[in-house]
Residue frames relative to the residue before (quaternion, step in Angstrom):
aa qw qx qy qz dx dy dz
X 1.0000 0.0000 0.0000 0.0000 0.00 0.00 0.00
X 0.6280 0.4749 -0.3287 0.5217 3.80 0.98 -0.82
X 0.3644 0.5820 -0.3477 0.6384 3.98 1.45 0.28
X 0.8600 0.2522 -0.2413 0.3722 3.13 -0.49 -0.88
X 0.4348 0.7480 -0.2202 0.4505 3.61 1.54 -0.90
X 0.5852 0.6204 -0.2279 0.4699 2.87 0.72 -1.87
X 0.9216 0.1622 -0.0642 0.3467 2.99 -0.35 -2.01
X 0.4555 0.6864 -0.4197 0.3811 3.47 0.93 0.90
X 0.6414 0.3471 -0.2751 0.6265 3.21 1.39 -1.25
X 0.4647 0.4993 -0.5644 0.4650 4.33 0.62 -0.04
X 0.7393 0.5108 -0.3473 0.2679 3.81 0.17 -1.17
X 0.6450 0.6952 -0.0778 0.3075 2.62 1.42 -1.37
X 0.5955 0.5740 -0.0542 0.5594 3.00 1.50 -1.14
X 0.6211 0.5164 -0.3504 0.4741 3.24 0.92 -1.59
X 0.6697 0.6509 -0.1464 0.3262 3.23 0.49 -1.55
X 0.6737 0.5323 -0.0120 0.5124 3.60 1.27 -1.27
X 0.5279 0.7270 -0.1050 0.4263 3.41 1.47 -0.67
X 0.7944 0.2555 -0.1399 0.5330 3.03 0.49 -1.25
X 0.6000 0.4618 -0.3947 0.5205 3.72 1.17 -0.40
X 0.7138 0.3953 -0.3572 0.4546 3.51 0.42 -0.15
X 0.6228 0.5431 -0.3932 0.4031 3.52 0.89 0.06
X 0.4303 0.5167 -0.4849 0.5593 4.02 0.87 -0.31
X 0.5733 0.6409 -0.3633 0.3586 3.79 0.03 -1.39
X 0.7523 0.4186 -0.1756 0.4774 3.70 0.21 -1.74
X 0.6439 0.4468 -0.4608 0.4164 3.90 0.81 -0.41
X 0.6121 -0.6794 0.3734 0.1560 3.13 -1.64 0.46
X 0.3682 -0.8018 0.3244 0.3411 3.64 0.67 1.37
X 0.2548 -0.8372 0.4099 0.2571 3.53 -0.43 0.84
X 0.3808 0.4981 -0.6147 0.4786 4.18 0.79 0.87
X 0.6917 0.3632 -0.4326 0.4500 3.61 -0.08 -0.09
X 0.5566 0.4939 -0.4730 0.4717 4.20 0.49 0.01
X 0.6249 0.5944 -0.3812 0.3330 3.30 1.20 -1.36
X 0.6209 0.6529 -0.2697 0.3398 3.35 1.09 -1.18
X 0.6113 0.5970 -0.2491 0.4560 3.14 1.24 -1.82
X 0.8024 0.4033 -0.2900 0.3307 3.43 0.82 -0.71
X 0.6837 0.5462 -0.3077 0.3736 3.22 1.21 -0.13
X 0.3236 0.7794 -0.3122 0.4363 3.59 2.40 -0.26
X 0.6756 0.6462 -0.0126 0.3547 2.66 1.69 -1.97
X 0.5789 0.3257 -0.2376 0.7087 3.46 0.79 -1.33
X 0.5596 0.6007 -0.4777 0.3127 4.36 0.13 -0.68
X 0.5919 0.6786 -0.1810 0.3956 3.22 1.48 -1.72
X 0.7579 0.4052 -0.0830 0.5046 3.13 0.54 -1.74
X 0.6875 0.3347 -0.4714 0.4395 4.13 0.47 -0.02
X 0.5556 0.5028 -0.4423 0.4929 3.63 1.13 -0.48
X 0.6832 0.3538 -0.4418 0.4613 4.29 0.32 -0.84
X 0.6160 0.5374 -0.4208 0.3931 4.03 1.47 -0.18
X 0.7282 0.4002 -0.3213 0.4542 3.40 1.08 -0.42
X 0.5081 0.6323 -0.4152 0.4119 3.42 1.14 -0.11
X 0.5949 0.5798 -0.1587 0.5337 3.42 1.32 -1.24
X 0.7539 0.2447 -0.3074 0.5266 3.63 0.54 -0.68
X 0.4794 0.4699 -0.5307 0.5175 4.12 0.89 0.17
X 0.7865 0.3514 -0.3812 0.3356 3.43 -0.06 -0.96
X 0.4931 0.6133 -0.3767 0.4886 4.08 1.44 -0.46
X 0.7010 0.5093 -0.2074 0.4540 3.61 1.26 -0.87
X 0.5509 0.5884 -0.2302 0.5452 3.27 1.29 -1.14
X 0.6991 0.3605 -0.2521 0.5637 4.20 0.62 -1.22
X 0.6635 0.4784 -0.4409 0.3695 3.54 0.27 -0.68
X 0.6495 0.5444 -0.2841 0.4484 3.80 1.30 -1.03
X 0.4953 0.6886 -0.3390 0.4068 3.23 1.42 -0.97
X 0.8217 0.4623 0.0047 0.3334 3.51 0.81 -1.76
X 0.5199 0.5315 -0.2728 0.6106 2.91 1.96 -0.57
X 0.6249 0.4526 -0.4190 0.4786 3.85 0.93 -0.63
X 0.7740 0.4378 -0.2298 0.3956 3.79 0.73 -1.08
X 0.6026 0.3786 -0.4953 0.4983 3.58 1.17 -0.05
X 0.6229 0.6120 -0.3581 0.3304 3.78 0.89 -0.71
X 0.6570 0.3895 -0.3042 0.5693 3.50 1.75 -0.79
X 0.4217 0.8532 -0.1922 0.2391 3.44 0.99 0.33
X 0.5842 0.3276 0.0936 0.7366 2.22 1.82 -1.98
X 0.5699 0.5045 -0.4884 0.4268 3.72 0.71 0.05
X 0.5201 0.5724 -0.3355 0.5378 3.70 1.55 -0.67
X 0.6414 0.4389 -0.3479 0.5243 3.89 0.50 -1.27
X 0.4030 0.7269 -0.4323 0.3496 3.65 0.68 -0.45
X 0.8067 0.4126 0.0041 0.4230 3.01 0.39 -1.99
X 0.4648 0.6315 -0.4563 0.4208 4.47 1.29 -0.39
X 0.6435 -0.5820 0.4971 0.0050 2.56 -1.25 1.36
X 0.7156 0.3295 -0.1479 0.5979 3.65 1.24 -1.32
X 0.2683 -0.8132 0.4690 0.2162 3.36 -0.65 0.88
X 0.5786 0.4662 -0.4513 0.4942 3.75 1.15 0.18
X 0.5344 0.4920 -0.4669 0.5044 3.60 0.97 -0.36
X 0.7651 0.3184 -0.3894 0.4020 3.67 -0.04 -0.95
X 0.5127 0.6209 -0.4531 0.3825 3.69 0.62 -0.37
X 0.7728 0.3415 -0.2643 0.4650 3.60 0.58 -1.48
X 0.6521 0.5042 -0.4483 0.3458 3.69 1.17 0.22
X 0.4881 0.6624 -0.3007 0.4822 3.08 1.72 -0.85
X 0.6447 0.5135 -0.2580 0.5041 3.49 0.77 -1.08
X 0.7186 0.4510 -0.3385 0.4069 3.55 0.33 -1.12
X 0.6427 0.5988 -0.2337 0.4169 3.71 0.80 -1.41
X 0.8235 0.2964 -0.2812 0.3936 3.54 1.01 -0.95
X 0.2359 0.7893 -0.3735 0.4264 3.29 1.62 0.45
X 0.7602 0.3797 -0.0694 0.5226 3.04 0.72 -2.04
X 0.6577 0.4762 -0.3219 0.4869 3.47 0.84 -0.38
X 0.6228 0.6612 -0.3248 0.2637 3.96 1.00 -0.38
X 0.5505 0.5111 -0.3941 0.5295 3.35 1.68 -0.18
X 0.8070 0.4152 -0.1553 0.3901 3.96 1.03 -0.89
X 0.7971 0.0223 0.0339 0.6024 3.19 1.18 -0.07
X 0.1761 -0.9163 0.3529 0.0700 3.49 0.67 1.38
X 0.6716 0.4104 -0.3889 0.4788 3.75 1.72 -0.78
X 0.3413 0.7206 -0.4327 0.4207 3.80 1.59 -0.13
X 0.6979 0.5684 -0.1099 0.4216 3.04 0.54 -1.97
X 0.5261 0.6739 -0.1294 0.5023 3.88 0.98 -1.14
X 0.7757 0.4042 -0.1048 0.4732 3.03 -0.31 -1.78
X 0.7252 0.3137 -0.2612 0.5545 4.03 0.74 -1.07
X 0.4312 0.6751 -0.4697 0.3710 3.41 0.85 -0.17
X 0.6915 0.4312 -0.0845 0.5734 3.06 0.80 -2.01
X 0.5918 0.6139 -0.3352 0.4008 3.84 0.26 -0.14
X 0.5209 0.4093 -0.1466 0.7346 3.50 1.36 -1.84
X 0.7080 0.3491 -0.5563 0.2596 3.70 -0.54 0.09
X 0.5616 0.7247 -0.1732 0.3597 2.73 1.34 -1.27
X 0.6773 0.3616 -0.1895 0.6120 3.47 0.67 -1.38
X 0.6181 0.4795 -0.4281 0.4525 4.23 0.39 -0.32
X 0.5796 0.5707 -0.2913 0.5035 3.60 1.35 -0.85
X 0.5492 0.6178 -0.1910 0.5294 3.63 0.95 -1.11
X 0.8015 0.2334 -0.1915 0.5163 3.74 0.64 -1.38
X 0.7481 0.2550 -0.3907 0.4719 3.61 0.45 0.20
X 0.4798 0.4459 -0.5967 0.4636 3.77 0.50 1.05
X 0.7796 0.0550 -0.1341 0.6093 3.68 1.30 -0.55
X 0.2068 -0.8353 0.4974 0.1100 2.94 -0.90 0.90
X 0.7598 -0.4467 0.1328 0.4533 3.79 -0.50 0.82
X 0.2388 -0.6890 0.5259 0.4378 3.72 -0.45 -0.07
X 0.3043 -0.7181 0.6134 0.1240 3.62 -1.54 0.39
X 0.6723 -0.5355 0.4806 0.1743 2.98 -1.29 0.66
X 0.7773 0.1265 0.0820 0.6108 3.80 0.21 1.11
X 0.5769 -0.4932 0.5746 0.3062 3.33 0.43 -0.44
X 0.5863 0.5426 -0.2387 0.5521 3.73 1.57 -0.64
X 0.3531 -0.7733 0.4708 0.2359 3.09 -1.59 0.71
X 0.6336 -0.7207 0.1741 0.2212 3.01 -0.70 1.79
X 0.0600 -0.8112 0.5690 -0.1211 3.43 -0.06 1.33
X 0.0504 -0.9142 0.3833 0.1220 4.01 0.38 0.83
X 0.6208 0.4347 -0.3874 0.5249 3.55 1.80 0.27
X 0.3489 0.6005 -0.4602 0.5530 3.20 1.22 0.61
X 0.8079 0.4669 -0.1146 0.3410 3.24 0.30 -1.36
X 0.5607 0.4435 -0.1635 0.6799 3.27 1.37 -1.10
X 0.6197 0.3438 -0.4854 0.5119 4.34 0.32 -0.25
X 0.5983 0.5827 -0.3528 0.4220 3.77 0.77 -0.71
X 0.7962 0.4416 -0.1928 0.3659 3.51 0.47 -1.42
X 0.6049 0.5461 -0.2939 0.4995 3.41 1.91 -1.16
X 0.4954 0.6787 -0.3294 0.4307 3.82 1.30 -1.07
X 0.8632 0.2252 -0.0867 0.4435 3.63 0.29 -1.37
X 0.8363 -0.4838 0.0895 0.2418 3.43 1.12 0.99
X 0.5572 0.6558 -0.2632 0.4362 3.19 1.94 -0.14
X 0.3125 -0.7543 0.5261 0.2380 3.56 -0.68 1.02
X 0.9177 -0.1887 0.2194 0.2722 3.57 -1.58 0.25
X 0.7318 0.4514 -0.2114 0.4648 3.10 0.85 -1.75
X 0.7905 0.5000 -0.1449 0.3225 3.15 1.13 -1.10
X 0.4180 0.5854 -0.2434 0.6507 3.44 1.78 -0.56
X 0.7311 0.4030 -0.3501 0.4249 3.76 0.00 -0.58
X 0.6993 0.1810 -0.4098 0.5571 4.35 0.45 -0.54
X 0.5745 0.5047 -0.5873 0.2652 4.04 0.29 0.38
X 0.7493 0.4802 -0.1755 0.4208 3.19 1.08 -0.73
X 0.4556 -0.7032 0.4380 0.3257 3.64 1.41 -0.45
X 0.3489 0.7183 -0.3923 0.4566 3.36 1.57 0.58
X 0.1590 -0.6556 0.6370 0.3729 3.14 -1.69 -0.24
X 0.7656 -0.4993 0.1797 0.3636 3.71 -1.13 0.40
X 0.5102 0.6562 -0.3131 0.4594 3.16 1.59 -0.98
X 0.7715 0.3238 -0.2807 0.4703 3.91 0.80 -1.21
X 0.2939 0.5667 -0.4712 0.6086 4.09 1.40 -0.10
X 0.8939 0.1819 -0.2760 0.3028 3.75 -0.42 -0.59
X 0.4092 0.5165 -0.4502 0.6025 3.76 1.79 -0.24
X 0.6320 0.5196 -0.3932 0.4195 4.08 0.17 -0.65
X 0.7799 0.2645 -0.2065 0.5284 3.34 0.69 -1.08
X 0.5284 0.5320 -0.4306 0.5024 3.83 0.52 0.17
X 0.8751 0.1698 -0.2553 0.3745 3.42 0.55 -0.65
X 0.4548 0.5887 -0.4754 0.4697 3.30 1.44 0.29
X 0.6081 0.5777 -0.2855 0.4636 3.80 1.18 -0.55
X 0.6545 0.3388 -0.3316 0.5890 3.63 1.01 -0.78
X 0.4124 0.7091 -0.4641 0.3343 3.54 0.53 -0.46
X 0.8036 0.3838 0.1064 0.4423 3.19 0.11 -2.40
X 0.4060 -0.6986 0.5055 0.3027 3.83 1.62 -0.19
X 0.3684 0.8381 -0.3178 0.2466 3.61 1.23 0.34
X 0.0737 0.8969 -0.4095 -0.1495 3.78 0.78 -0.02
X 0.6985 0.4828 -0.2294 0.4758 3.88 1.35 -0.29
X 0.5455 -0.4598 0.5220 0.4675 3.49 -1.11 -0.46
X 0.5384 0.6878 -0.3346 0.3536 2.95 0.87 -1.61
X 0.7247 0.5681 -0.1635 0.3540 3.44 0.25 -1.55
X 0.6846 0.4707 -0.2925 0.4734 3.23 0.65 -1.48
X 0.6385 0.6666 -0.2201 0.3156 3.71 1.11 -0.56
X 0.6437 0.4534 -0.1303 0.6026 2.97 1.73 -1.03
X 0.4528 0.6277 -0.3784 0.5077 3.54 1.59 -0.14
X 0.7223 0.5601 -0.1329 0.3832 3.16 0.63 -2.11
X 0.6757 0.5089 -0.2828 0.4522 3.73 1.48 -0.74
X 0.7193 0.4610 -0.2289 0.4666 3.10 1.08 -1.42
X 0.7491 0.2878 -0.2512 0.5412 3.62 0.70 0.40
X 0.5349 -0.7533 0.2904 0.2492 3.28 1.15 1.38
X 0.1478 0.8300 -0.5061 0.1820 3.77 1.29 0.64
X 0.7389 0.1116 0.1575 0.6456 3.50 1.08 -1.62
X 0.4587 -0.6706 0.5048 0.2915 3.08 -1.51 0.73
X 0.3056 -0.6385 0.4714 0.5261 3.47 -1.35 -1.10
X 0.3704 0.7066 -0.3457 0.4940 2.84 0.95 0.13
């Protein structure tokens, strides 16, 4: 009897198997779905991506535009030109009458510098580590170099720092004996 038992619960099973196996696969209208969550996913991380591409580009259009209101305001008209010039460059792919207008601005101010042309120092052309090795040579300190020259102190001491590494110079002292031996200053 534990035979026959046996081969009941085997048949049974056998029999029980195959209907329970369809069951365990994965019904394929629900993948369809998954995929479309999917492509859903991806246009929403695409539109998120093109707001934020919109959002920087506006960002940049405000900071090159406050940019050039600043170039506006230089003093040197070939400097503001090549900023004016540079800014509407960058501005010609985003805003083309922006772009234009500074166009027409940078000519303007380049027109401006070559009817006048900077004033110089002396009659000389305005070389200000020259000027600062001269001024630093014959005894004048920082404070005092900086309103002859129209500087502020901070660029008086980049001038002399890098005229000093330049020359391998580490003193004042030094730069003096430089400043002599190449007839910069007298003693006198």
């Amino acid at each position: 009897m534990n035979a026959s038992h046996l081969f009941i619960v085997i048949s049974f099973g056998l029999i029980i198997l195959p209907i329970s196996a369809p069951a365990q696969l994965p019904p394929t209208r629900p993948k369809a779905a998954l995929d479309n969550t999917a492509s859903g996913d991806q246009s929403v991380a695409k539109a998120e991506a093109i707001r934020i591409r919109n959002e920087r580009r506006s960002q940049a259009r405000s900071l090159l535009i406050s940019l050039a209101s600043d170039a506006r305001s230089f003093r040197d008209q070939t400097l503001r030109a090549r900023c004016l010039a540079r800014i509407a460059d960058a501005l010609w792919d985003v805003d083309v009458d922006q772009g234009r207008t500074l166009f027409r601005k940078s000519w303007e101010a380049a027109e401006t510098a070559d009817e006048n042309p900077a004033p110089s120092i002396l009659g000389q052309d305005l070389n200000l580590r020259a000027e600062v090795l001269k001024l630093v040579a014959s005894g004048c300190s920082t404070k005092e170099i900086a309103p002859q020259l129209n500087i502020t102190c901070r660029r008086v001491e980049t001038h002399r720092e890098r005229i000093m590494t330049k020359l391998g110079i580490h003193n004042i002292a030094g730069l003096t004996r430089f400043a002599i031996s190449e007839g910069l200053i007298d003693l006198e």
